[in-house]
GUTORKOL-52213 format. One record per residue: residue number from 1; chain; x, y, z of N, C-alpha, C in turn. Coordinates in steps of 0.1 Angstrom, whole numbers, plus 5000, padded with zeros to 4 digits. Atoms other than C-alpha are relative to their C-alpha. Layout:
GUTORKOL-52213
+-----+--------+------+------+------+------+------+------+------+------+------+
: num : cadena :   nX :   nY :   nZ :  caX :  caY :  caZ :   cX :   cY :   cZ :
+-----+--------+------+------+------+------+------+------+------+------+------+
: NUM :      A :    X :    Y :    Z :    X :    Y :    Z :    X :    Y :    Z :
...
+-----+--------+------+------+------+------+------+------+------+------+------+
end
This chain:
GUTORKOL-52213
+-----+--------+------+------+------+------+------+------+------+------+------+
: num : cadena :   nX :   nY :   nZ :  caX :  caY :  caZ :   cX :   cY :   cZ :
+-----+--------+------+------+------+------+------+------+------+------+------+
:   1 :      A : 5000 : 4992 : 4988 : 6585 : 0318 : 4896 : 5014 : 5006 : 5002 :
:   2 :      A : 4989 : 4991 : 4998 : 6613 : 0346 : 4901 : 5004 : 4997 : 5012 :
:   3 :      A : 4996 : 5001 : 4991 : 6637 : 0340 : 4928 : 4998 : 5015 : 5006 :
:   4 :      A : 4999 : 4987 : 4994 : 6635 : 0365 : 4957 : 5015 : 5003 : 5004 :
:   5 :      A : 4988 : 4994 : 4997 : 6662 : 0387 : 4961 : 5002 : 5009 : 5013 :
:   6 :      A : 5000 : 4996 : 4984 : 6674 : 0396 : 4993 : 5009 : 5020 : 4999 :
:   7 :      A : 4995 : 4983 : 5004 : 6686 : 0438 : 4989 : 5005 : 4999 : 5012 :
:   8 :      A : 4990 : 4996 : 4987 : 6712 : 0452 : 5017 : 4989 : 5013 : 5006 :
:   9 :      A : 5005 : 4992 : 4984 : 6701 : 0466 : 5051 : 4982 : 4992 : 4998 :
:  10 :      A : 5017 : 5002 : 4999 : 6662 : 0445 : 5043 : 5005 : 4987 : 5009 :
:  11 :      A : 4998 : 5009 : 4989 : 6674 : 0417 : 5069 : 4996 : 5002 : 5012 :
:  12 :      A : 5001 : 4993 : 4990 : 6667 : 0422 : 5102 : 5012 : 5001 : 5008 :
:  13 :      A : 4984 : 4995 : 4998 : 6697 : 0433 : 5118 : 5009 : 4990 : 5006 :
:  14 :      A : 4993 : 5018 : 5000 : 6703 : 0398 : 5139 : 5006 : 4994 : 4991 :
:  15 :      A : 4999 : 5008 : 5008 : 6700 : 0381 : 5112 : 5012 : 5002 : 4986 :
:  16 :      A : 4989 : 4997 : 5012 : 6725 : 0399 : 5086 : 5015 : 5000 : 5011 :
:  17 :      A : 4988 : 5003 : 4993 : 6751 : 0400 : 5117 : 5001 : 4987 : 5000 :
:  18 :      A : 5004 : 5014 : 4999 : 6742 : 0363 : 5120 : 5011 : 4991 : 4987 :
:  19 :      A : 4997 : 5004 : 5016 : 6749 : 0357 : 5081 : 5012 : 5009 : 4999 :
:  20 :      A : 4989 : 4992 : 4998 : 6779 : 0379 : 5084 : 5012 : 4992 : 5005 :
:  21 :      A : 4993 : 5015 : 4990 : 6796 : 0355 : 5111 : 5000 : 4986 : 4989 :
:  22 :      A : 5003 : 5011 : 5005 : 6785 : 0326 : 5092 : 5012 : 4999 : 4989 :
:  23 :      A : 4991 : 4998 : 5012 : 6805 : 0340 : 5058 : 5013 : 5001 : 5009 :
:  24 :      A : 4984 : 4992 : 4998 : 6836 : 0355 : 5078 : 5006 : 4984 : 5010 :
:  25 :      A : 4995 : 5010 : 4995 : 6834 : 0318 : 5098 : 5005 : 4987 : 4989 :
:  26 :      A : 4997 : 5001 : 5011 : 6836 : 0302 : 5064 : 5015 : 5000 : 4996 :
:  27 :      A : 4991 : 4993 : 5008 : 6861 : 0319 : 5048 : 5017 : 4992 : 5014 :
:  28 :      A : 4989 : 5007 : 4989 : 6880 : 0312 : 5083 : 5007 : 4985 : 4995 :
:  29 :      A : 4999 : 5014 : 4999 : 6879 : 0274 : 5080 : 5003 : 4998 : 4983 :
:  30 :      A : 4995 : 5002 : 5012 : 6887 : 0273 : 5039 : 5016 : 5009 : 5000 :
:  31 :      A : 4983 : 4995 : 4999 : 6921 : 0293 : 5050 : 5006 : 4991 : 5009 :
:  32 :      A : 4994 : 5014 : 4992 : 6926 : 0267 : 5077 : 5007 : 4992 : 4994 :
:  33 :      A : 5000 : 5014 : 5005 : 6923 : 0240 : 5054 : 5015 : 5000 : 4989 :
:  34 :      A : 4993 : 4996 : 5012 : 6945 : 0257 : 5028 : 5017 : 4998 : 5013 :
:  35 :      A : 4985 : 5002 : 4988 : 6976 : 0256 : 5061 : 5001 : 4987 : 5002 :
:  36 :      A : 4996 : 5016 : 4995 : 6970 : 0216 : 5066 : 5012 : 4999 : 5005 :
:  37 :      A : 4989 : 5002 : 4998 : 7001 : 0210 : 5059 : 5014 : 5008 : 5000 :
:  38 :      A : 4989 : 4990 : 4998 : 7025 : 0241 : 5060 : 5012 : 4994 : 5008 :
:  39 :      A : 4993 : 5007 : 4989 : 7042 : 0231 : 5088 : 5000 : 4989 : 5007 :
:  40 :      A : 4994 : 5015 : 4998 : 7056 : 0198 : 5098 : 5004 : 4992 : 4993 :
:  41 :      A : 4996 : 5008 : 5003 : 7062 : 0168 : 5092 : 5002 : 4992 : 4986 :
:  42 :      A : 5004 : 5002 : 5011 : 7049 : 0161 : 5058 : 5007 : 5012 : 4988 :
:  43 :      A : 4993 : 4993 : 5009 : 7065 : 0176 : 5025 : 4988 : 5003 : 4988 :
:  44 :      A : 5010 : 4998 : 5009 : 7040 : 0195 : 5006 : 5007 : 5006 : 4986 :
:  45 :      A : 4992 : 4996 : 5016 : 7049 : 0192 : 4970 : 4986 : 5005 : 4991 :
:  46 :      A : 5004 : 4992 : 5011 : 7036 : 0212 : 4937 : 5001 : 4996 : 4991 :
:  47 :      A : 5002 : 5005 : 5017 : 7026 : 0208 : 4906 : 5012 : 5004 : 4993 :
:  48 :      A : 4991 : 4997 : 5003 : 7058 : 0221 : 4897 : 5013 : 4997 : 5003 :
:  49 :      A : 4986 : 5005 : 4992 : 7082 : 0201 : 4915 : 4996 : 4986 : 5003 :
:  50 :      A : 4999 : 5012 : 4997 : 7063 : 0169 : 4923 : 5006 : 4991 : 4990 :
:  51 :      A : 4993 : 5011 : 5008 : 7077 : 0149 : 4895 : 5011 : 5001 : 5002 :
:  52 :      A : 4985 : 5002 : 4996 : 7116 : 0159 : 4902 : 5002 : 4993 : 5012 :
:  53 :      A : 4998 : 5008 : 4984 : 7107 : 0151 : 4941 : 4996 : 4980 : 4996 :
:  54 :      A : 4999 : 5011 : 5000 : 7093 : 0121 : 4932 : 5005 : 4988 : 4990 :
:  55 :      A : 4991 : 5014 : 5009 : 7113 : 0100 : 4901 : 5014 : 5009 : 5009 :
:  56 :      A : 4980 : 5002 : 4998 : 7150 : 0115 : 4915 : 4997 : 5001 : 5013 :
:  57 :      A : 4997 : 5001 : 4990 : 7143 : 0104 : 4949 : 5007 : 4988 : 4999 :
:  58 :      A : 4994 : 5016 : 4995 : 7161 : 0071 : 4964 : 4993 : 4996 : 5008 :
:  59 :      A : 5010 : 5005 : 4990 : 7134 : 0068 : 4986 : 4987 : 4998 : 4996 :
:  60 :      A : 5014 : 5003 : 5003 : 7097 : 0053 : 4983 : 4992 : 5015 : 5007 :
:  61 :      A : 5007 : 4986 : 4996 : 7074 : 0084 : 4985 : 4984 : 4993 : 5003 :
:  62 :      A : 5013 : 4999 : 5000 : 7036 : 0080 : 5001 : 4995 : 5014 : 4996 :
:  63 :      A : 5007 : 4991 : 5002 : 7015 : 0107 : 4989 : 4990 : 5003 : 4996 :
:  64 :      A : 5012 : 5002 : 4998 : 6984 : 0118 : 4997 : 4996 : 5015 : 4989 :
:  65 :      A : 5001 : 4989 : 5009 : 6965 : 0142 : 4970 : 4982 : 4999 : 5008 :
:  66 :      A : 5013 : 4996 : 4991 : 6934 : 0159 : 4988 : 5000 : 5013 : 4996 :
:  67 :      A : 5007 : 4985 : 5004 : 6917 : 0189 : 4985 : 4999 : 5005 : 5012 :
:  68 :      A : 5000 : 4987 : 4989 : 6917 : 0221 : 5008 : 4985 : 5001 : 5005 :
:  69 :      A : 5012 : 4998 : 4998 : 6877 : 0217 : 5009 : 4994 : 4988 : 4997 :
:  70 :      A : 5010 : 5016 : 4999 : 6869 : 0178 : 5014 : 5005 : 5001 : 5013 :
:  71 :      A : 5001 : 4996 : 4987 : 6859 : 0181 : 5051 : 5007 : 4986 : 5003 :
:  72 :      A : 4994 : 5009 : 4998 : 6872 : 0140 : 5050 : 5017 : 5000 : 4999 :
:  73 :      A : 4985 : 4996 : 5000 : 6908 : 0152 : 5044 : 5002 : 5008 : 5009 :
:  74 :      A : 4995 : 4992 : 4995 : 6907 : 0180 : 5064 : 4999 : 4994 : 5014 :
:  75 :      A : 4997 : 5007 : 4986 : 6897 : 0154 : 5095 : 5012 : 4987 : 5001 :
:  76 :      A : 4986 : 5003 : 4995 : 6925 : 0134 : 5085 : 5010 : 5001 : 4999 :
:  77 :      A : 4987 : 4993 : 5002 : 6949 : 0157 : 5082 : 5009 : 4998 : 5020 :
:  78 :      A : 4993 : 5002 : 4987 : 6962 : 0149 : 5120 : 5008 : 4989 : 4998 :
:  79 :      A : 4994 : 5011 : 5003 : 6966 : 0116 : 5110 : 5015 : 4996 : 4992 :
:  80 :      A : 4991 : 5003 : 5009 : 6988 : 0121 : 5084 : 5010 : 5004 : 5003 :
:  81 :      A : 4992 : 4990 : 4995 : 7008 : 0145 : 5101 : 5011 : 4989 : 5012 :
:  82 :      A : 4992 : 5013 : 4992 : 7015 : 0117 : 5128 : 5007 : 4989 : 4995 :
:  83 :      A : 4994 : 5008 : 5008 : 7025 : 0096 : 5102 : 5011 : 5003 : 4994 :
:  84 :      A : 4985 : 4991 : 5002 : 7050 : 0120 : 5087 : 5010 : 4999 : 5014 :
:  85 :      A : 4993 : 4999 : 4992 : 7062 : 0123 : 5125 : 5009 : 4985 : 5003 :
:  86 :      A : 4996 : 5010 : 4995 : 7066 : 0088 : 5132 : 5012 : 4990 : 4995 :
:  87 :      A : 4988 : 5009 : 5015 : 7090 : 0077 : 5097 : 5007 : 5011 : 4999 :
:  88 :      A : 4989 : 4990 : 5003 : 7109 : 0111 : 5101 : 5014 : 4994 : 5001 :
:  89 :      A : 4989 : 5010 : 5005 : 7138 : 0085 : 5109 : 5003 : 4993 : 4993 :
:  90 :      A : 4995 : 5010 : 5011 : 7135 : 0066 : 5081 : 4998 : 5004 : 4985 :
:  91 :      A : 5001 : 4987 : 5016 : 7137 : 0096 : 5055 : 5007 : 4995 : 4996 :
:  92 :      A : 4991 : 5002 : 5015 : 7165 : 0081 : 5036 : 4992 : 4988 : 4994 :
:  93 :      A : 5013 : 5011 : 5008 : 7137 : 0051 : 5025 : 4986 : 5003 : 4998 :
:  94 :      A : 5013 : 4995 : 5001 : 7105 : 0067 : 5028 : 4994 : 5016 : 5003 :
:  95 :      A : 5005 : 4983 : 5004 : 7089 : 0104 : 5023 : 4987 : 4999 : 5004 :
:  96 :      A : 5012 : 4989 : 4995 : 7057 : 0117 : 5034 : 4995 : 5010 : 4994 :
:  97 :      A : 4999 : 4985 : 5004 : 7043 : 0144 : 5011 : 4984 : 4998 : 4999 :
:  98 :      A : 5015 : 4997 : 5004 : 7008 : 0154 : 4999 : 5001 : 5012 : 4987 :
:  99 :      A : 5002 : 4991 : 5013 : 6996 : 0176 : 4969 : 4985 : 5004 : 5002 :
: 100 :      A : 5014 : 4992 : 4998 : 6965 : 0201 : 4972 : 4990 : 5001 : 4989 :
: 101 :      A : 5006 : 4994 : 5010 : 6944 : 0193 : 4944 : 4987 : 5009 : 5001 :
: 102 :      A : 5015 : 4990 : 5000 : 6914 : 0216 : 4955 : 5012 : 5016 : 4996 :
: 103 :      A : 4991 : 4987 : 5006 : 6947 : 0243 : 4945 : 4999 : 5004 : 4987 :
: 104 :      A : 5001 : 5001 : 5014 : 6940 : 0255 : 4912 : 5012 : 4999 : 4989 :
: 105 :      A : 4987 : 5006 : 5010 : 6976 : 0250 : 4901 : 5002 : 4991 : 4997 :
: 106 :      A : 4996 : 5016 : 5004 : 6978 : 0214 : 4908 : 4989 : 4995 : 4992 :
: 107 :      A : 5015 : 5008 : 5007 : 6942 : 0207 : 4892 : 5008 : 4990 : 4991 :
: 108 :      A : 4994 : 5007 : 5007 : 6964 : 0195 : 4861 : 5010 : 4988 : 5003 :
: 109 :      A : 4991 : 5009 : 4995 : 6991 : 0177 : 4882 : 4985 : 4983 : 5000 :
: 110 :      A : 5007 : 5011 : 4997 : 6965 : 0158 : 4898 : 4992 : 4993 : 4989 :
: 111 :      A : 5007 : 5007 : 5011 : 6943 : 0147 : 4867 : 5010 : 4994 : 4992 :
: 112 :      A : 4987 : 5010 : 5007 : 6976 : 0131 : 4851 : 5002 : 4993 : 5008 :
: 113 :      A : 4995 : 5014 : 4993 : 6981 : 0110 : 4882 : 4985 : 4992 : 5001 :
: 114 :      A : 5014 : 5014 : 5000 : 6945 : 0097 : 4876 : 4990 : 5009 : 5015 :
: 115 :      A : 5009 : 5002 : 4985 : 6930 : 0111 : 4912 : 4985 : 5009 : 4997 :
: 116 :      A : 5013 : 4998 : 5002 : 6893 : 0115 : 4910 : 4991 : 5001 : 5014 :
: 117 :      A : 5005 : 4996 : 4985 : 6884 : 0114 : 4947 : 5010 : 5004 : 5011 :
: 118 :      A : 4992 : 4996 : 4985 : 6900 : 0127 : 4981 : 4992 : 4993 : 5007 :
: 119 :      A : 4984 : 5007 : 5004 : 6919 : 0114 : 4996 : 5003 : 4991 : 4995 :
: 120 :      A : 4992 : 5015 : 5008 : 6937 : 0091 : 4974 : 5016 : 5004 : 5003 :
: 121 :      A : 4982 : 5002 : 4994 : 6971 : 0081 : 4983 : 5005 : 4988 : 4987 :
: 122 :      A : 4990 : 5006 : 5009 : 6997 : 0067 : 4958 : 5011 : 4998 : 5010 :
+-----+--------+------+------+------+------+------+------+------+------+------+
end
């Protein structure tokens, strides 16, 4: 059986405004996810820099490796944020960072530190 194909303007007009919202609310919430951690408290490192941040620190580093599109990270992205806030005095012994593997740069980062689910924390 051939799938049916849906052709532009055969919707009924609700329903493509409808499906319209739905995509542009989408798209919203996968740019959200992609900001988690921009700003605050947490130190968002890169595939390009997490290894210097983390062997030439002097401080013990947590870090959380999640993806921009595991809805379980993206609800505890508060948490972690409050957690960065609450050890920001005790930055010269402990760090705070995260790494975005749903980013397609870190994909590699992340598969060398082993992480196979979000969130995993090292």
């Amino acid at each position: 059986m051939a799938a049916a194909r849906v052709l532009p303007g055969t919707l009924p007009a609700g329903l493509e405004v409808l499906l319209l919202l739905l995509l542009g609310g989408a798209a919203a919430a996968a740019a959200a996810a992609r900001g988690l951690y921009e700003a605050g408290p947490v130190r968002v490192l890169e595939a390009g820099s997490v290894r210097a941040a983390l062997l030439g620190s002097g401080a013990a580093w947590l870090v959380q490796f999640y993806s921009s599109a595991c809805g379980h990270c993206v609800a505890f992205a508060p948490a972690w944020r409050a957690l960065g806030r609450d050890v920001r005095e005790w930055e010269s012994a402990i760090k705070i960072g995260v790494l975005d593997c749903g980013d397609e740069e870190n994909y590699e980062t992340c598969k060398e530190f082993g992480i196979q689910y979000y969130p995993t924390f090292r």
